[in-house]
Structure formats: structure tokens, C-alpha cells
N, C-alpha and C positions, 0 to 999 in steps of 0.2 A: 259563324260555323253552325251546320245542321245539326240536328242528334237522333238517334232514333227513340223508338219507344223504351227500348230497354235501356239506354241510356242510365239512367238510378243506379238501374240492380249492377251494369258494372262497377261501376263508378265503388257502389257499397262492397262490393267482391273484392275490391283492391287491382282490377283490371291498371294494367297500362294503357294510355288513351293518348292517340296520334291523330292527325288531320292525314284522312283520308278519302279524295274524294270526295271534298267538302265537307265531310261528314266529321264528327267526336265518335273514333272508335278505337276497340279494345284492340293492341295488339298482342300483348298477351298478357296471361294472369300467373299460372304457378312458373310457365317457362314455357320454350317452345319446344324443347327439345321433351319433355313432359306431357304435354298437350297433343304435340303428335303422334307419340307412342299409346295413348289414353284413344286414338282415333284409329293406329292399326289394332288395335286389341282387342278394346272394349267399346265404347263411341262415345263421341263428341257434340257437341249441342254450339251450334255457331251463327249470330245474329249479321245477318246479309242484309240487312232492310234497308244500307245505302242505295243496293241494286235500282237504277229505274225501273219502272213499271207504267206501262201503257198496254190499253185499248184500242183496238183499229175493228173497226165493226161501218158493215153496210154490206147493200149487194153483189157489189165489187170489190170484197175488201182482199177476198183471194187471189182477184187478177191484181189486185194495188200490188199486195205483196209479194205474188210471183216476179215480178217486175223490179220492186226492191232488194232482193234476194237473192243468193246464190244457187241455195238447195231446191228441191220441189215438195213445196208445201201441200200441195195434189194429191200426195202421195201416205199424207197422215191425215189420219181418220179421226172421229170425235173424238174426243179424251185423249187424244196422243200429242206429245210434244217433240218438238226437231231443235235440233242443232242447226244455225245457221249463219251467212257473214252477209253483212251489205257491203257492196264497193263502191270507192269513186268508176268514173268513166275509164280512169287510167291504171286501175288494178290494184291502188292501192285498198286498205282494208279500214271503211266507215268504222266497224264494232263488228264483234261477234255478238250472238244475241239468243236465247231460245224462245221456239214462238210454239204458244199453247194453242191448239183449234180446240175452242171451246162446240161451235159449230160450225154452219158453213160460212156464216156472214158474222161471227164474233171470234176474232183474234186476241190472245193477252200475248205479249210480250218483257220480256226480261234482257233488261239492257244492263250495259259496266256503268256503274255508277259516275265514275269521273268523266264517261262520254255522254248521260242523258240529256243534256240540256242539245248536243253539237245533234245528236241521234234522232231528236224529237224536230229540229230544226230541219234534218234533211229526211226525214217524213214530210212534215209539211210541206217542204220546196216542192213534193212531188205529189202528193195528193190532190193538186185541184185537176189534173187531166184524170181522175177516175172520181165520177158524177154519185155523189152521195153517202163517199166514204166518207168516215170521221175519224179523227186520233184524238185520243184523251188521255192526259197526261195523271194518273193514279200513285203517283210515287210517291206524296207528302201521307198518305189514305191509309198506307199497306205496309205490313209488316212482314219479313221474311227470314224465317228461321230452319235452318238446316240440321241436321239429325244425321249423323254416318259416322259407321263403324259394321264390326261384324254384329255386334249384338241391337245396333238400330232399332231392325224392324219389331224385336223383343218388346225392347221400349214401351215403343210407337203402339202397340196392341195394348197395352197397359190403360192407356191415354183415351184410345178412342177403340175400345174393343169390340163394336158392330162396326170397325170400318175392315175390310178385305185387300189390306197393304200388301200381303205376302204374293195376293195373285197377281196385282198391276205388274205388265210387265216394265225390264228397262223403260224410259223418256212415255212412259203411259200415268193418268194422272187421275185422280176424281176429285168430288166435294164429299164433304163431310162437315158435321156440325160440331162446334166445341162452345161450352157454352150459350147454347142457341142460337150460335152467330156460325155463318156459313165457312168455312177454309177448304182452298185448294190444297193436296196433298201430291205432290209427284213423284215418281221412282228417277230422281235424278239428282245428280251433286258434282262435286269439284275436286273428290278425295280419293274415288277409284274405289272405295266402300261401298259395301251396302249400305242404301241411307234413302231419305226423302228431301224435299226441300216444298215446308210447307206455307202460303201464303194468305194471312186473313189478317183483320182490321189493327189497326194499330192502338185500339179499346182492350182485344182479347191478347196481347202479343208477350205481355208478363207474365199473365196468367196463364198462359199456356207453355212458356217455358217455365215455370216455375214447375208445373206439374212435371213436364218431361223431364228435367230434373230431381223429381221428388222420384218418381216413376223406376229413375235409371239408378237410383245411388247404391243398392245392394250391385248394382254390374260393375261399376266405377265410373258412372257418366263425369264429364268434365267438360263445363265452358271451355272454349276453344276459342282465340283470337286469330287477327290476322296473318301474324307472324307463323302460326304451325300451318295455318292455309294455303301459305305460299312453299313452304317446303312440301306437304302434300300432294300438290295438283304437283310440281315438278319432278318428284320420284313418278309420277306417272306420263310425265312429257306433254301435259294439257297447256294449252298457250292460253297467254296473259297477253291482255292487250298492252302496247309498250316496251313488251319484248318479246315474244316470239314473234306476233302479229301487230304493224303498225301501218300507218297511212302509205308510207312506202314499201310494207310489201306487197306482194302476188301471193296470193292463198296456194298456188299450185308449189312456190317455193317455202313453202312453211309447214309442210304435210299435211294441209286439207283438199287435196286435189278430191277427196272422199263428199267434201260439202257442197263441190262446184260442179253442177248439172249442166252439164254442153245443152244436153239433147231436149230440154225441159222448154225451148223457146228464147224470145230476149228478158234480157237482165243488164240493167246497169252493169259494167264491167266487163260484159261479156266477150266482147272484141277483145280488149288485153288480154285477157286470160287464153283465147284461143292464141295468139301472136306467142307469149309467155308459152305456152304448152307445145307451139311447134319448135321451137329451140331451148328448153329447159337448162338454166344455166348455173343457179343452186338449189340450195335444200338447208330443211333444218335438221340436225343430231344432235342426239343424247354424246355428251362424252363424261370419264371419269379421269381425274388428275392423281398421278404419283403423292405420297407424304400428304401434310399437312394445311395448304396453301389453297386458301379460296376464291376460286374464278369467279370476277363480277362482270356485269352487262358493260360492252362494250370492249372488255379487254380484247386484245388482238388473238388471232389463232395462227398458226404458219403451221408449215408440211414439217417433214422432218431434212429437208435443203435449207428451214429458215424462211420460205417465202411464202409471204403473210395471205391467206387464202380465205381467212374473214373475221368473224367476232364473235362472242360467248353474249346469248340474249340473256338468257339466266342462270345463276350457278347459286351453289350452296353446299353446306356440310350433311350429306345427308342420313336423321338422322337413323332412319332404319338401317343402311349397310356401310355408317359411317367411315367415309369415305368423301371424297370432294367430287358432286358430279354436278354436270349442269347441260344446257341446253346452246347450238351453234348455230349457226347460221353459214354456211360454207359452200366452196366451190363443188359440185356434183361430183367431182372425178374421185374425194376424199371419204365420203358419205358412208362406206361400204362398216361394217364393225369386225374393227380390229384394225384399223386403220391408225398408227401412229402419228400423233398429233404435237405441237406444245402451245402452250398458253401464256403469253407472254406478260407478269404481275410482278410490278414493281420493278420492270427495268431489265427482271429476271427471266429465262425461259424454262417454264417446267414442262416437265413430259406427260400425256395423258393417250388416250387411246379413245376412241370412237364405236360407243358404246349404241346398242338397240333400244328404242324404247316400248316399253315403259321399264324404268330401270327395277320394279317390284312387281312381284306378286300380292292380290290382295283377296280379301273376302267377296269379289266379284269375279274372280278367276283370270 
């Protein structure tokens, strides 16, 4: 089992620690339902450094990547980062990823942890037809820690106060020195918060949460585990690879039609997704269930006839408008909100209804 840097200080904190992703990591420390509340309120401090991390740099790394890619990388300028998905040939979904242009010919990359090794592998399958590129695998190097909340960028100015956080816009990013050692800082997260997620050596990666911790505690800063992180990104409807998005779906059926650039050129996948988008057959939604009763990945969905129209990729109690709401996978004809549902757990069928996403409002509006 891998660990990160910070590894210690959970460990000393009393963190609960799960195999995740290879990794020894915290899933949660005071509770999740505590931890999450501490991140729509006040902010949260949350150690990501299982994340892969790669380098694609050369004179062709842009055409590599446009090729690899869904979205149009073209399109972000220096210091800007994208959302984006690689696919197989057949539509289903390699990883989601975001890719930092650092310049023209220097790419960083942020991969799911539990797919770096598969993700780094189908880079390379495809890299030797573009003459000079290279991947470098930086994710043993790098440490990555996250910052969101409303009061975040507060923080964040405490820490490193000639850095100009407030101005980067959304998925825009700089360097700054902590330490006299270099970090990347980006306006991007997984919480729907305002927040950064910032990336430098895994030498500076204590110390520098130690401070942002020191920094935040008059606000109520709180280590955050995996467990509030997963309920977080789903009151916002952000897919997790494994259940909203996996090898068998189509990005068009999972609500990224948003990531997938028709017009942008070829792209691995591209074919499916055009075939998939001329007969569109589902979709993913948000839904919320009656009483007490928590929908997990996989349970069945059916109409209100009983007839089973698909499955619940992720559910939970959630805890800002607790309530039991989660995320479907479903026939198109049902997708619409308000849409009468039930969820079939334990044998039993409960009633829910078919909800919009993102199911909160947050300090990002």
C-alpha cells in the first residue's frame, strides 16, 4: 500500500484510514456528516495527492492531446485548465482528467488515482505516432492538497499573500512559491465551493498544510476525508469514475455532452459518440427518495408501472437537505424533474421522484 506525504499527520489526527486507490487514506476524522457541513460553511483542507500526475510535453503535445481527448484543448490559453474525458474507440470512458496548459508544448495532467497506472498505459499505446512527444509519470514527486469552502480564498491569502487568488478565474491557475519551493495553485475543486487545489513537492506538502491549517482555525478550518468528499461532489451531480462514468458508458449518456467537441477534429471515440448522439437512448439524474431508506450503486430504478428503466450510480443521505438523494442512470423518456420514480432496496420499492442537478446551492452560485 502507497501513502502520501501527509500520511503522519493523519494518522496523528486520529483520521480513519481505508485502501483507496492504492493508497493509505483518510476517510474521515471528526465524522462525515461534520466534515461536510465545515466545507459548505467554513472550509475544508483535503489531501488528494493519490491523484495521478503526468507531464506530456513536446512540439506535438497539443496535437497528442487533441487526439486523446474529448474536449478542445485549443481553446485554453496559458494558465488555464479544462475538464476533460479520454475514450476507448467504442465510447466507452478511459478516465476523466484535467489537463493544465502550462504552455504550448508543456501539458500537466490530473488523473483518478485508481486509473493512473491503466491511464498512463494508454498514453503511451498512443504516443509513438506523434514524433517527439513524451509522458512523464510525476505522481510518486507531487503532492496535492485542496482548500474549499466559502471562506477558502480567506485562508489561502493568509498563506501566501503576494499571491492574486481572488483574480484567477474558474479552472485558471498560477505558480507561486511557498517555502522557496515552486506550487501550482488552481481555481478548481470537486466541492462546488469556492476553493483551489494546490500542487507542489511532496518535501513542502506538511508544511504547507500545516500552515493553511494554522491560517484557517479562528474560520473553523477542518481536515476533510474521503467520505465528506463523496457526499459533496454528489449534492452537486459531479461524476465519479465507477459510477456515474465508467468503461461502458457514452459521455453523451452521462451529462457531458458539454466535454465532447464534435467539431474540434478526430478524437479517439469519436465515431461512437456521433452514432450515440444520432439516437440518444439515456441519461443520467439526480433523484430524491421518500423517508429514510438509502439508495446505493446499482439498485434497480422502475417507472411508476414497476418497469425496471435502470439503476442508481450513486446515492446517499444528504447531508445538507437531509434527505436520501442520489444520482441514475435511466431511460430518456423519464429524465424530465418531477418525474415519479421508485428504487427498488431490499426487495422493497420505495417512491422517489426525479430531481435537477445540482441538488444545492453553493458559495460558487
Amino acid at each position: 500500500m502507497k501513502k502520501t506525504a501527509l500520511y503522519d499527520w493523519h494518522e496523528k489526527a486520529g483520521a480513519k484510514i481505508i485502501d483507496f486507490g492504492g493508497y493509505l487514506m483518510p476517510v474521515q476524522y471528526a465524522g462525515i456528516i461534520a466534515e461536510h457541513r465545515a466545507v459548505r460553511s467554513a472550509a475544508g483542507l483535503f489531501d488528494v495527492s493519490h491523484m495521478g500526475n503526468f507531464y506530456v510535453r513536446g512540439k506535438r503535445a497539443l496535437e497528442f492531446l487533441q487526439s486523446m481527448t474529448t474536449n478542445d484543448i485549443s481553446k485554453a490559453a496559458d494558465g488555464q485548465a479544462q475538464y476533460n474525458l479520454m475514450l476507448y474507440p467504442n465510447g466507452g470512458i478511459v478516465d476523466d482528467l484535467i489537463i493544465y496548459r502550462i504552455d504550448s508544448e508543456t501539458f500537466f495532467l490530473i488523473v483518478n488515482a485508481s486509473n493512473a497506472p491503466k491511464d498512463y498505459a494508454w498514453l503511451q499505446e498512443h504516443i509513438g505516432a506523434f514524433e517527439g512527444v513524451v509522458l512523464e509519470d510525476h505522481t510518486d514527486r507531487l503532492s496535492l492538497i485542496a482548500l474549499q469552502g466559502p471562506l477558502a480564498l480567506n485562508i489561502l491569502s493568509r498563506v501566501f499573500p503576494s499571491t492574486e487568488v481572488n483574480s484567477l478565474g474558474s479552472f485558471h491557475f498560477c505558480s507561486a512559491l511557498f517555502n522557496g519551493s515552486e506550487a501550482i495553485i488552481a481555481r478548481t475543486g470537486y466541492t462546488g465551493e469556492q476553493g483551489v487545489e494546490i500542487c507542489l513537492s511532496n518535501e513542502q506538502a506538511q508544511p504547507l498544510w500545516e500552515a493553511l491549517m494554522e491560517a484557517g482555525k479562528e474560520d473553523g478550518i477542518q481536515p476533510i476525508g474521503l467520505g465528506a468528499r463523496d457526499t459533496l461532489r454528489l449534492e452537486m451531480g459531479y461524476s465519479l469514475y465507477g459510477h456515474e462514468i465508467d468503461q461502458d458508458t457514452n459521455p453523451l449518456e452521462a451529462r457531458l455532452k458539454w466535454v465532447v467537441k464534435m467539431e474540434k477534429g478526430h478524437f479517439i471515440g469519436k465515431e461512437a459518440c456521433q452514432q450515440v448522439e444520432s439516437n440518444l437512448q439515456r441519461g443520467v439524474a439526480g433523484f430524491s427518495l421518500e423517508g429514510r431508506v438509502l439508495p446505493r450503486q446499482h439498485f434497480k430504478v422502475y417507472n411508476r408501472d414497476r418497469q425496471e428503466i435502470g439503476w442508481v450510480c450513486s446515492g446517499t443521505q444528504s447531508p445538507t437537505l437531509q434527505e436520501p438523494v442520489g444520482t441514475c442512470n435511466i431511460v430518456r423518456q423519464y429524465i424530465k424533474p418531477g418525474t415519479p420514480i421508485f428504487v427498488e432496496v431490499r426487495g422493497g420499492f420505495h417512491s422517489g421522484v426525479i430531481r435537477s442537478l445540482p441538488f444545492v446551492t453553493t458559495s460558487l452560485g
